[in-house]
C-alpha positions in Angstrom: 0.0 0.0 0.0 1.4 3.6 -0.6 1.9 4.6 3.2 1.5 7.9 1.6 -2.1 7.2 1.5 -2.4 6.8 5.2 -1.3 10.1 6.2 -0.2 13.2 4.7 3.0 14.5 5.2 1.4 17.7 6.2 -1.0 16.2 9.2 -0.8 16.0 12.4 -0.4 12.9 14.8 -2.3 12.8 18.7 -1.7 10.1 20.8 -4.0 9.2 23.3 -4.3 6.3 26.2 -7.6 4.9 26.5 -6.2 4.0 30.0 -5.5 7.5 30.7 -7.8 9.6 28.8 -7.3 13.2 29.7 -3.8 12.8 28.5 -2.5 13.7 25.1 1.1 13.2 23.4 2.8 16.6 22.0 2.0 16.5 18.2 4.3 15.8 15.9 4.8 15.9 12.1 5.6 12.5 10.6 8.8 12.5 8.5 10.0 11.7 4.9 11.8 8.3 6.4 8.4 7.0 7.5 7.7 6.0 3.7 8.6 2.9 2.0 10.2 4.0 -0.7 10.5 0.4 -2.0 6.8 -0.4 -1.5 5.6 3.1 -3.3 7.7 2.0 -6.5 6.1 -1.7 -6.7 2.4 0.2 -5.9 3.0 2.7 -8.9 3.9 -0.7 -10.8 0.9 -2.2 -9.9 -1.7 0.9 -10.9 0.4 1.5 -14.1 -0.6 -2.8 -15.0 -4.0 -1.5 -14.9 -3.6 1.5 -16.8 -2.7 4.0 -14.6 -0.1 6.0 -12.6 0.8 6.2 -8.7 0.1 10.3 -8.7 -3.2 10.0 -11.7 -5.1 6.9 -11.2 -7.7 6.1 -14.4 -10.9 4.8 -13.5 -9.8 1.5 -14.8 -7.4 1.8 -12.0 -10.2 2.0 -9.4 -10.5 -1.1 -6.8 -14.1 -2.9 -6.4 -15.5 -1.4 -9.6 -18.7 -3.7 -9.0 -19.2 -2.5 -5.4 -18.5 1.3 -6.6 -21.3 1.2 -9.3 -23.9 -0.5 -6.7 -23.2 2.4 -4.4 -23.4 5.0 -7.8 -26.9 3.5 -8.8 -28.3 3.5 -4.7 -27.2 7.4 -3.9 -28.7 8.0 -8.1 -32.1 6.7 -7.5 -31.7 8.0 -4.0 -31.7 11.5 -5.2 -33.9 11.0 -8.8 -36.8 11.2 -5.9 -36.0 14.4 -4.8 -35.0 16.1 -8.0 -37.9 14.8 -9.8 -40.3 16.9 -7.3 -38.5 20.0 -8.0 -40.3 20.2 -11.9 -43.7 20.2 -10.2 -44.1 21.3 -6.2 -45.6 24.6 -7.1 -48.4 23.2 -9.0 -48.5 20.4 -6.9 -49.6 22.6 -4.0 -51.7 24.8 -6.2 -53.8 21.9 -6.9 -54.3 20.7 -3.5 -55.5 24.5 -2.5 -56.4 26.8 -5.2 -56.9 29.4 -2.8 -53.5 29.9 -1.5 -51.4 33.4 -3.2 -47.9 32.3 -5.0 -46.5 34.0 -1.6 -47.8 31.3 0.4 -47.1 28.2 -1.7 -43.3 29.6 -2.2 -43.6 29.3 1.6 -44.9 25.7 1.5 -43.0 24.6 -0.9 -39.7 25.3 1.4 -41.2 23.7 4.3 -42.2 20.7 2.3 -38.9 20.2 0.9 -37.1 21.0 4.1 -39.4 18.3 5.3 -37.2 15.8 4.2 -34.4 16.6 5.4 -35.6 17.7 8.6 -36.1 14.4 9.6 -33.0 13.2 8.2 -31.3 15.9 10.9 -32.8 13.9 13.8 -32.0 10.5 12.7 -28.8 11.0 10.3 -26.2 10.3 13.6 -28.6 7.7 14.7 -28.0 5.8 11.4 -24.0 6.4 11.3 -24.2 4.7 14.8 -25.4 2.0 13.9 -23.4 1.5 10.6 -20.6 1.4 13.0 -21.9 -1.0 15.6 -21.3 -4.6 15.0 -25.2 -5.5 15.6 -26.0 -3.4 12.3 -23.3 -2.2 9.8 -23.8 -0.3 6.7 -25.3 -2.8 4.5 -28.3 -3.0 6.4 -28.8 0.9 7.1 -28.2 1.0 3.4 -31.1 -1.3 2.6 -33.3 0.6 5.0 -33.1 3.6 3.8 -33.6 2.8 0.3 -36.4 0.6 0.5 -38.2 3.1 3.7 -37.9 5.7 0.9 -39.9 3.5 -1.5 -42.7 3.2 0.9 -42.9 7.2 1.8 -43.0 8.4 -1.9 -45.9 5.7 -2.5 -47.5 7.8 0.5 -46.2 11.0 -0.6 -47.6 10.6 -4.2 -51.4 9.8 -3.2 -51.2 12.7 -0.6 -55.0 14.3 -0.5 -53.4 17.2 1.6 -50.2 19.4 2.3 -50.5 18.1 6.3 -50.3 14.5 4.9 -47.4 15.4 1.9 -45.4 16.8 4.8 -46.0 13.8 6.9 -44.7 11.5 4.1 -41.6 13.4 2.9 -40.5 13.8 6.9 -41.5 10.0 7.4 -38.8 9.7 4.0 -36.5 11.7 5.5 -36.1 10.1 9.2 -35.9 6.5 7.7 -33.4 7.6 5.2 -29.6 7.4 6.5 -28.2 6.4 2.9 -25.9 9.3 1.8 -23.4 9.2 5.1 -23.2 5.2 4.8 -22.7 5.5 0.9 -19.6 7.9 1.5 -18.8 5.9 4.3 -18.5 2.5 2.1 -16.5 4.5 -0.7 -14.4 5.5 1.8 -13.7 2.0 2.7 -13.4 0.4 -0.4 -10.7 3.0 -2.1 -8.6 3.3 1.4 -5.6 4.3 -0.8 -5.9 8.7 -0.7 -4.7 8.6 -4.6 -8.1 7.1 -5.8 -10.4 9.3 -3.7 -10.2 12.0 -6.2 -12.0 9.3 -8.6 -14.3 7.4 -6.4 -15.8 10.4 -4.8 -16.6 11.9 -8.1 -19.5 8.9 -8.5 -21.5 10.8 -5.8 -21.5 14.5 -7.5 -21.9 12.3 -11.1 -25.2 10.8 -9.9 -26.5 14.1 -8.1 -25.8 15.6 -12.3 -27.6 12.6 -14.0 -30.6 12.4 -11.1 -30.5 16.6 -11.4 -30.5 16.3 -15.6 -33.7 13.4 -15.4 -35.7 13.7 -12.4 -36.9 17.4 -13.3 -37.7 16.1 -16.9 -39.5 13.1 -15.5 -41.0 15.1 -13.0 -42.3 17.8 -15.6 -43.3 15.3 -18.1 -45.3 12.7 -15.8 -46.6 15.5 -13.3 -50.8 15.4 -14.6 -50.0 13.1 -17.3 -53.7 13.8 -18.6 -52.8 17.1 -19.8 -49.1 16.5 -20.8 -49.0 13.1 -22.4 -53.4 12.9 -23.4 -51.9 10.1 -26.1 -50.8 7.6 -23.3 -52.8 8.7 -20.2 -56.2 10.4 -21.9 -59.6 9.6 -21.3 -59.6 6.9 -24.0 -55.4 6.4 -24.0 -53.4 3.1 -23.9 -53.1 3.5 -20.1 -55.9 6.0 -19.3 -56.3 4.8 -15.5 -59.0 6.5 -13.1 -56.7 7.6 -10.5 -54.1 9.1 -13.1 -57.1 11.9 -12.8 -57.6 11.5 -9.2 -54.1 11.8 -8.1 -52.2 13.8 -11.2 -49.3 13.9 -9.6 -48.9 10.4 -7.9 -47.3 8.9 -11.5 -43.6 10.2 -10.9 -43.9 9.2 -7.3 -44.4 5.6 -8.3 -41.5 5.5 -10.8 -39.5 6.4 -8.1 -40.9 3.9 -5.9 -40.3 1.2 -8.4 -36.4 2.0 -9.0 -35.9 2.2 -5.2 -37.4 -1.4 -4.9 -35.5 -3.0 -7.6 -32.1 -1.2 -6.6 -32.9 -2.6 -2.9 -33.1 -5.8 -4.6 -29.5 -5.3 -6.1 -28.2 -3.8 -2.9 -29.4 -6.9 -1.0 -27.8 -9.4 -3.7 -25.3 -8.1 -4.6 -23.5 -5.6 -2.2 -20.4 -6.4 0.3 -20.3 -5.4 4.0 -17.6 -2.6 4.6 -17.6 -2.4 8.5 -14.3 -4.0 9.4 -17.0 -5.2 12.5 -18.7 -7.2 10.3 -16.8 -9.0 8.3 -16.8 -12.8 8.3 -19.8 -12.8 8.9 -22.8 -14.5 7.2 -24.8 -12.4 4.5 -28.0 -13.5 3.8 -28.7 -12.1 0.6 -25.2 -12.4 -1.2 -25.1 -16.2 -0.1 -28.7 -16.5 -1.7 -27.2 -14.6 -5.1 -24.5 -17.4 -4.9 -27.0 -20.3 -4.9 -28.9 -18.3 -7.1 -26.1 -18.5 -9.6 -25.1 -21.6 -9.3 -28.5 -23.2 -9.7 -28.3 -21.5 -13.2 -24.8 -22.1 -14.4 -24.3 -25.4 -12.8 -21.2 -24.2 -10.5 -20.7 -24.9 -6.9 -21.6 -22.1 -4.5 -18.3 -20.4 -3.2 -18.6 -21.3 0.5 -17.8 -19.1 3.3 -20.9 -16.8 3.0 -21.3 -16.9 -0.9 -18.6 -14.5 -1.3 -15.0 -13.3 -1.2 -14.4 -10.7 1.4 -13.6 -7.6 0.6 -10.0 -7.6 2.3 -9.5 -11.2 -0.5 -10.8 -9.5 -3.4 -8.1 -6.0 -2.6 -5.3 -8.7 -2.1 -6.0 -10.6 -4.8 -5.8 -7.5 -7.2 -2.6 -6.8 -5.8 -1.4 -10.3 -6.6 -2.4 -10.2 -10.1 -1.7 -6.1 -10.5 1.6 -6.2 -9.0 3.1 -8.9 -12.3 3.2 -11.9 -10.1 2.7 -15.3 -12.0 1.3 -18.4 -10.7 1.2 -22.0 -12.3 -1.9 -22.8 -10.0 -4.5 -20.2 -8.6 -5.2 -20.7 -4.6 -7.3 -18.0 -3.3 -4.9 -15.7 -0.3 -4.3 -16.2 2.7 -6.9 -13.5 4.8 -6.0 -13.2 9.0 -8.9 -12.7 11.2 -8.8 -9.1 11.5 -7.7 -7.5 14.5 -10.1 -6.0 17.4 -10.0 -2.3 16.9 -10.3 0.1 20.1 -13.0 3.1 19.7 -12.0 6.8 19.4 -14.1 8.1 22.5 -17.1 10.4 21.3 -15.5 13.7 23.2 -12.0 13.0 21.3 -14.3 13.1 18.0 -14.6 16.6 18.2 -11.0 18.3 16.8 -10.5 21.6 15.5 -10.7 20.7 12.1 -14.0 18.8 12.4 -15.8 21.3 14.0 -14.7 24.0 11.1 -15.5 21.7 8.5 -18.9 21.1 9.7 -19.5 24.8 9.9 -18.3 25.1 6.5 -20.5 22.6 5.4 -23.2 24.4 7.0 -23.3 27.0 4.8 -22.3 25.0 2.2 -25.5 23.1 2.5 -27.7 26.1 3.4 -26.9 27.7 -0.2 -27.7 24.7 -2.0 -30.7 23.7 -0.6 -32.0 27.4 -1.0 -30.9 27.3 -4.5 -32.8 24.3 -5.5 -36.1 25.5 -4.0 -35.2 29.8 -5.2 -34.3 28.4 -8.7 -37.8 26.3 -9.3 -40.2 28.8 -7.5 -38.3 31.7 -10.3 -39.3 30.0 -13.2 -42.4 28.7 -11.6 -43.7 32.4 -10.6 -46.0 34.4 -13.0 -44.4 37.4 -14.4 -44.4 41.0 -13.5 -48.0 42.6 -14.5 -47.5 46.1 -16.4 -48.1 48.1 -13.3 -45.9 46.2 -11.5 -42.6 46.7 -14.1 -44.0 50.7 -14.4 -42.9 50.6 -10.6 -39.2 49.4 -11.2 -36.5 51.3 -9.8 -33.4 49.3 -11.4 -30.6 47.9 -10.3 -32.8 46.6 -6.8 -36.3 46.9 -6.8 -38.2 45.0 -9.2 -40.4 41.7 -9.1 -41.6 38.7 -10.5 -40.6 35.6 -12.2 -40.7 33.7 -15.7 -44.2 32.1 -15.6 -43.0 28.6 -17.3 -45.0 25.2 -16.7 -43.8 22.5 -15.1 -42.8 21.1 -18.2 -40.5 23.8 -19.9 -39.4 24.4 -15.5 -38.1 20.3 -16.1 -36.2 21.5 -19.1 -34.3 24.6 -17.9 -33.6 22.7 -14.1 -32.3 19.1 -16.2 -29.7 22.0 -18.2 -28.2 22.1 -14.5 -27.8 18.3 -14.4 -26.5 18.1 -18.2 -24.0 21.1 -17.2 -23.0 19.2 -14.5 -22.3 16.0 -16.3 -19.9 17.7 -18.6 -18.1 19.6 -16.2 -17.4 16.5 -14.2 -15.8 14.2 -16.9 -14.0 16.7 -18.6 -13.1 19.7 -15.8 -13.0 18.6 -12.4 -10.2 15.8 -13.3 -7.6 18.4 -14.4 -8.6 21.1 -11.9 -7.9 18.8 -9.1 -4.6 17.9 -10.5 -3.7 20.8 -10.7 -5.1 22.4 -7.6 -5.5 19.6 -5.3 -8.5 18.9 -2.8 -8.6 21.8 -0.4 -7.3 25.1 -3.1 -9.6 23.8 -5.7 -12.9 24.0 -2.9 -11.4 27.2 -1.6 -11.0 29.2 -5.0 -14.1 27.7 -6.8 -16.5 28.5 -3.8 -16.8 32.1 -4.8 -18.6 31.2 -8.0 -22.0 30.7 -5.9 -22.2 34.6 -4.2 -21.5 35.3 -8.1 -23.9 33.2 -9.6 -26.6 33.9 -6.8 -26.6 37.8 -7.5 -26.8 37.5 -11.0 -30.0 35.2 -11.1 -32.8 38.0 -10.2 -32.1 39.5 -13.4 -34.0 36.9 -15.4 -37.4 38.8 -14.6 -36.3 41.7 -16.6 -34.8 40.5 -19.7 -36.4 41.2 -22.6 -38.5 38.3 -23.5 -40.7 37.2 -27.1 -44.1 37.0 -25.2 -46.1 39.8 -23.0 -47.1 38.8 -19.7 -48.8 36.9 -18.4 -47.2 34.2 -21.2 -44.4 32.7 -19.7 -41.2 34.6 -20.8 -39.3 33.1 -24.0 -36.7 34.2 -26.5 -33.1 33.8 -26.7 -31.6 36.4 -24.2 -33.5 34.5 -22.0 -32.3 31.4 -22.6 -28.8 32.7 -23.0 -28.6 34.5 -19.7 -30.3 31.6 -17.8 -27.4 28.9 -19.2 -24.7 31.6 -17.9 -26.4 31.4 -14.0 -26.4 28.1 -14.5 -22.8 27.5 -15.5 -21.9 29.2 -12.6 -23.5 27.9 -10.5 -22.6 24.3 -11.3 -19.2 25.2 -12.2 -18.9 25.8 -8.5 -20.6 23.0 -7.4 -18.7 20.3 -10.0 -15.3 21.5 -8.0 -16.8 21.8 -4.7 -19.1 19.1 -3.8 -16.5 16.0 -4.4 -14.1 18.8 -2.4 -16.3 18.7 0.6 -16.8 15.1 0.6 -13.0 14.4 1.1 -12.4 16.9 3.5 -15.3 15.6 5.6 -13.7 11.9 4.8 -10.2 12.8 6.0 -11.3 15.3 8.7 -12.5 12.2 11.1 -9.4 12.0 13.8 -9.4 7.6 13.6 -11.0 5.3 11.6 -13.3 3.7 14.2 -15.5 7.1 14.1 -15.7 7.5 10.4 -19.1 6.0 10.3 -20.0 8.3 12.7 -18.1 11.6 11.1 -19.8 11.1 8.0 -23.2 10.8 10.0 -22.7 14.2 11.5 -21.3 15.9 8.4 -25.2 13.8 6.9 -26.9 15.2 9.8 -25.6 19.1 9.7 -25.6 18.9 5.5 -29.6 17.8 6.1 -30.2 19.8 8.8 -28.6 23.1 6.5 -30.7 21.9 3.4 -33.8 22.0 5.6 -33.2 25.3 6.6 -32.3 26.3 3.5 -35.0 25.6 1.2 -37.5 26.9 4.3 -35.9 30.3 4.6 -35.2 30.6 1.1 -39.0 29.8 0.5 -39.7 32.0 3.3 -37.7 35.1 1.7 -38.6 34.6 -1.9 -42.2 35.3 -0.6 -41.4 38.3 1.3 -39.6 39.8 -1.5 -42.5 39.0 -4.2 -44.7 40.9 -1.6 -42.7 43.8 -1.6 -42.1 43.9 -4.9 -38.4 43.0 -4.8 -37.9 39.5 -5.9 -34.1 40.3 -5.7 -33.7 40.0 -1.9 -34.0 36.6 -1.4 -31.1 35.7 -4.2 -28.9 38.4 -2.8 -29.4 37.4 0.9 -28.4 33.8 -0.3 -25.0 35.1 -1.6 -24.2 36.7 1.8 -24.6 32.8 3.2 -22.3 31.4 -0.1 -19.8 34.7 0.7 -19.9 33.3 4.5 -19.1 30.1 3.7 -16.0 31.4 1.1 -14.5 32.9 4.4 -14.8 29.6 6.9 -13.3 27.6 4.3 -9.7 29.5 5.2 -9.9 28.1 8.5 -10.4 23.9 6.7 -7.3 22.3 6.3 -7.2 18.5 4.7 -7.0 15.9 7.4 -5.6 12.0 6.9 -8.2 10.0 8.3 -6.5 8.8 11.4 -4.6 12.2 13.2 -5.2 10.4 16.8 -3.4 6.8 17.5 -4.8 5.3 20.4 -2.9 3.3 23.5 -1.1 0.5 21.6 -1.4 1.7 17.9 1.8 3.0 16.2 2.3 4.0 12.5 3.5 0.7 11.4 0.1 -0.8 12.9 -2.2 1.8 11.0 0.0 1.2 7.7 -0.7 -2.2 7.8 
């Protein structure tokens, strides 16, 4: 293993006696004859065999490609359910009271969203507890989650009223745990620091392809009766009565279909992490292997139905790293040794406590954007008497009127933006920059991005009010916002996941670090959408839609200025009574 991997040069090292534990060793910085130089040249050997290089690993390079791609697909469907809801919330609540004012459904509309993750706030370190206790583990919370998720946008879809659509996303919310335990697993299954860069990209990838379909799915399947009258008409091929009784139930479903069947792969197909639970027996993956060898006529691989993880990682080595052998025998594994707990008071180190307030305002601007961005396009446009009233550059109101369709097509540009900038920027940028200067220097894009977006409303647009607003300077000015914005986010978001990865101080608490970076991100995208919601209301009222955009980029220019105070952790700055470096490298 590159012992480079395990620490960086730059971290610092705390001892501390379980026995004694008040006590701390000085720090220390960990020196250049710590490394194995002979072990780093036979690693870069071994990644360059599989297409790579020790400093720029290629995704072909990546360990567990199989287990990677299970975790892509769970956090992708994870989050299809919430972007899909973006498209169609405002009509949504329209439909279940007529009577309410835009003001007041921009309002609802942030408290149902911050529904969702309201819950998750009260239940997100409950989960990363038990993904680290021995009794659970992060399969399970994994598979609870997803198929808990299922069951509440059934619920959610057939809601009859906004006490009951509130009840359902918060009932979502609590039982989902699944973005802390899927960092958590990726984490674990690319331990070496040089692929994080790679494997950590999956998550922001699946938020751009959930973010590019769920708003078109949402727009396009939200009161199919009037969008798609050839499938879901009175006389259409699937012209069912409670399409018309529940008009926005259809997308719902969908999602509650992929979250079932990826459940189903998750339980089949997907290996423990939790160094706590391996060996033991897996239910579903030693069904899979009887499973398959009913129907290719092989013997069941005994021992569970599976190699462990630790196997398959060695066994890659073994074939990576040139060796030949006339006759394959699977390696050797040890039982793994019993690993002391980092007490929950040691947990709590400079650097985590500044990267959780940088995530909070990380999370805070997102969430806000996501709700300000579809309530915008959603909101009818500025009446005559209302744009006679203007008093440019600050005071003026309104939005772009668009449907929920067209709103699906503008919000997916954010996801197809997004995709692109991943694959073919964030790769050279963090070469170039590295983890923590890339998240610093890119993080002023969103105060940018944020006070430019008000300015839609008074474009010059193809079509007079109250016909939703149109034409190319539209358009053009709307792609520019969002390349911004998601400029920002394609450098940032992986950014923020390794620094919350590497802040934890030892490895027994990661589960737990990544459920308190889970809890503060959903407690911050609550908030966000809520207050958001809650300003873009008060603005509309007082005829300055601008405020509520401009108060968000104060937050994003907050955030900009706690990032100086982040630095980029290792993963394991505090060694317990009895650990030493060689122990940790091993």
């Amino acid at each position: 293993m590159d012992k480079r991997s395990v620490r960086a040069p730059h971290a610092r090292t705390t001892s501390i006696s379980l026995q004694q534990p008040g006590k701390r060793a000085t720090d220390r910085l960990p020196t250049t004859d710590e490394f194995d130089n002979e072990d780093e040249s036979s690693d870069a050997e071994s990644l360059k065999s599989k297409g790579g290089d020790s400093d720029n690993p290629t995704w072909m390079s990546l360990p567990r490609k199989d287990q990677l791609a299970i975790l892509f697909l769970s956090r992708l469907v994870d989050f299809l359910q919430v972007a899909s809801l973006q498209a169609y919330v405002f009509y949504q609540l329209k439909s279940l009271d007529g009577t309410l004012s835009d003001a007041q459904v921009s309002s609802q509309a942030g408290i149902l969203q911050g529904a969702f993750t309201g819950a998750q706030v009260l239940t997100a370190f409950l989960w990363g507890k038990a993904a680290d206790a021995s009794w659970c583990g992060r399969k399970r919370v994994l598979l609870i989650g997803l198929l808990g998720t299922a069951i509440s946008c059934l619920g959610y879809g057939f809601a009859t009223s906004f006490a009951w659509a509130v009840f359902w996303r918060a009932a979502g919310g609590g039982i989902n745990g699944t973005v802390g335990i899927i960092r958590t697993m990726i984490a674990e299954i690319t331990v070496e620091r040089k692929y994080q860069s790679r494997a950590f990209l999956i998550l922001p990838i699946s938020f751009s392809v959930a973010n590019t379909l769920g708003p078109l799915m949402g727009g396009l399947l939200a009161d199919p009766v009037s969008t798609l009258p050839q499938y879901f008409g009175e006389d259409a091929v699937f012209g069912f009565d409670w399409i018309e009784k529940y008009p926005y139930a259809l997308p719902s479903v969908l999602n509650a279909v992929t979250l079932t069947i990826t459940t189903l792969i998750v339980f089949f197909a997907l290996e423990e992490t939790s160094s706590k639970r391996k060996g033991k027996e897996d239910v579903g993956l030693r069904l899979a292997a009887q499973i398959k060898a009913k129907l290719f006529g092989k013997p069941a691989v005994q021992d569970g139905g599976y190699y462990k993880l630790q196997t398959l990682d060695s066994l890659d080595t073994l074939l990576g790293s040139g060796k030949e052998s006339d006759e394959f025998s699977p390696p050797v594994v040890h039982a793994p040794k019993k690993r002391q707990s980092l007490p929950f008071r040691h947990v709590w180190t400079r650097n985590v406590i500044f990267t959780l307030i940088t995530e909070a305002f990380y999370d805070f601007q997102l969430g806000a954007f996501t709700n300000l961005w579809t309530l915008f396009l959603s909101s009818p446009r500025s009446s005559p008497i209302e744009a006679a009233s203007r008093s440019l550059p600050w005071v003026f109101t309104g939005g772009l009127g668009m449907p929920a369709s067209t709103v699906g097509v503008a919000t997916s540009i954010l996801g197809i933006l997004g995709m692109a900038l991943q694959i073919f920027l964030y790769p050279p940028v963090h070469a170039r920059l590295g983890t923590l200067r890339g998240f610093r220097w890119f993080l002023p894009l969103f105060p940018v991005s944020y006070f430019l977006a008000p300015y839609l409303a008074i474009l010059p647009s193809t079509s007079e009010p109250p016909a939703p607003a149109s034409g190319p300077a539209i358009w053009i000015y709307m792609t520019l916002v969002q390349f911004l914005q998601v400029t920002a986010r394609t450098i940032t978001l992986p950014a923020s996941i390794i620094l919350l990865n590497n802040c934890s101080p030892h490895p027994s608490v990661l589960g737990l670090v990544h459920g308190l970076g889970q809890s503060v991100s959903a407690g911050f995208r609550t908030v966000g959408p809520v207050v958001g919601g809650w300003w873009y209301g008060a603005g509309l009222e007082a005829g300055m839609v601008g405020a509520s955009w401009w108060a968000v980029a104060l937050v994003a220019a907050m955030g900009c200025m706690s990032a100086m105070l982040v630095y980029e952790g290792s993963g394991h700055e505090i060694l317990l009574d009895g650990e030493a470096d060689e122990d940790i490298q091993e």
